[in-house]
Wavefront OBJ file of the C-alpha trace (Angstrom):
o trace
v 208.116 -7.157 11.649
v 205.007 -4.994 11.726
v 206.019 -2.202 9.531
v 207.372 -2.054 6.481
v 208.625 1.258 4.713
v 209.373 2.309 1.677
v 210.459 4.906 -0.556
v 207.807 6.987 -1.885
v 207.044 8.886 -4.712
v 207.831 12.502 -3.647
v 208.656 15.051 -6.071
v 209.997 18.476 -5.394
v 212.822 20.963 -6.676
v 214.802 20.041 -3.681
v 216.997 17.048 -3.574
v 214.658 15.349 -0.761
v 213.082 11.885 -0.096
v 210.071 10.781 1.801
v 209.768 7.682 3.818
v 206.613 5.969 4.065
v 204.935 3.451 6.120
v 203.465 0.685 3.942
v 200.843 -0.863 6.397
v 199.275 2.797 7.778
v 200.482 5.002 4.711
v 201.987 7.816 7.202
v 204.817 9.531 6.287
v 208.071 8.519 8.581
v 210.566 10.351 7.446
v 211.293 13.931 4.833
v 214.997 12.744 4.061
v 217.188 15.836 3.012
v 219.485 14.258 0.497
v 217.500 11.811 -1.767
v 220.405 9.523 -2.302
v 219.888 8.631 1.999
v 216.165 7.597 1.111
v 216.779 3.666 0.712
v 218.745 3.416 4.025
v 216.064 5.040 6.038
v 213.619 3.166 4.409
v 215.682 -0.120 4.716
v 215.838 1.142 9.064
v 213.437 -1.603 10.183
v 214.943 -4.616 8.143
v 218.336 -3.786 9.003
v 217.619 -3.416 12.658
v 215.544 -6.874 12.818
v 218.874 -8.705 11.116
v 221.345 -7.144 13.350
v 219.192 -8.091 16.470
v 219.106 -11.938 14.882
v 222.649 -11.600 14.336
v 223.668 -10.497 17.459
v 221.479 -12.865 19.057
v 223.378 -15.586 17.053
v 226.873 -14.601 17.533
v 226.039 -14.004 20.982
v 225.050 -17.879 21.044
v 227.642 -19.204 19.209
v 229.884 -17.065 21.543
v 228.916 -19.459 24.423
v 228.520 -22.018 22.790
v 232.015 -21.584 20.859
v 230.669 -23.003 17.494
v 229.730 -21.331 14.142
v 226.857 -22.314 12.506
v 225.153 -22.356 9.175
v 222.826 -19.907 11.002
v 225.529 -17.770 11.432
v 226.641 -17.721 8.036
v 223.099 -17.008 6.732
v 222.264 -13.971 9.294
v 224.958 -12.544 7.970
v 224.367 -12.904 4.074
v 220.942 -11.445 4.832
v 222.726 -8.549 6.561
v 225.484 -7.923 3.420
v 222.556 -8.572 1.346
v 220.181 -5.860 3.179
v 223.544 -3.536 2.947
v 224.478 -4.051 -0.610
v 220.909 -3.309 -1.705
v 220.673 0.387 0.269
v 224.150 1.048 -1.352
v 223.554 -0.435 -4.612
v 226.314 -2.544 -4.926
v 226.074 -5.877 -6.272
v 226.500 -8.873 -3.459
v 229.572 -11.147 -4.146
l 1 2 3 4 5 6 7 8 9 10 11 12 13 14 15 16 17 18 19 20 21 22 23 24 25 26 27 28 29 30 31 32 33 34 35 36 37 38 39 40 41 42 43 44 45 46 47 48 49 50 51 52 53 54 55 56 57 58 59 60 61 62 63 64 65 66 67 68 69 70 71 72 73 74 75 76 77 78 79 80 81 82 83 84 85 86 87 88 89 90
């Protein structure tokens, strides 16, 4: 994955976020609750994991099997979840 964001520093009276690009430092995103900031900023990692785990289940669709693959695409997805909505992974 070529970009990576993250949630910057961004202080203001409103309850806002900003979303930043790590590689060219431009701003992606003004989120409008603060609280939303991580899963904007988590966009680009979540979308890469549900495109491997598609990709995946789509095989093992086919192929009728599930694989350790499988399993692991989606702990990195739950993982990738629990983080944006701080909860712990079990």
């Amino acid at each position: 994955m070529n970009n990576r964001w993250y949630k910057a520093n961004f202080t203001n009276k409103a309850d806002q976020g900003l979303v930043a690009d790590e590689i060219t430092g431009e701003n992606v995103a003004v989120v409008y609750k603060s609280e939303n900031t991580n899963l904007i900023a988590s966009a680009p990692e979540m979308y890469e994991l549900l495109e491997r785990l598609y990709e995946q289940i789509g095989e093992d669709l086919i192929d009728n099997t599930i694989d350790i693959m499988s399993r692991y695409n989606y702990e990195l997805l739950h993982t990738e979840i629990g983080k944006v909505l701080n909860i712990e992974n079990k």
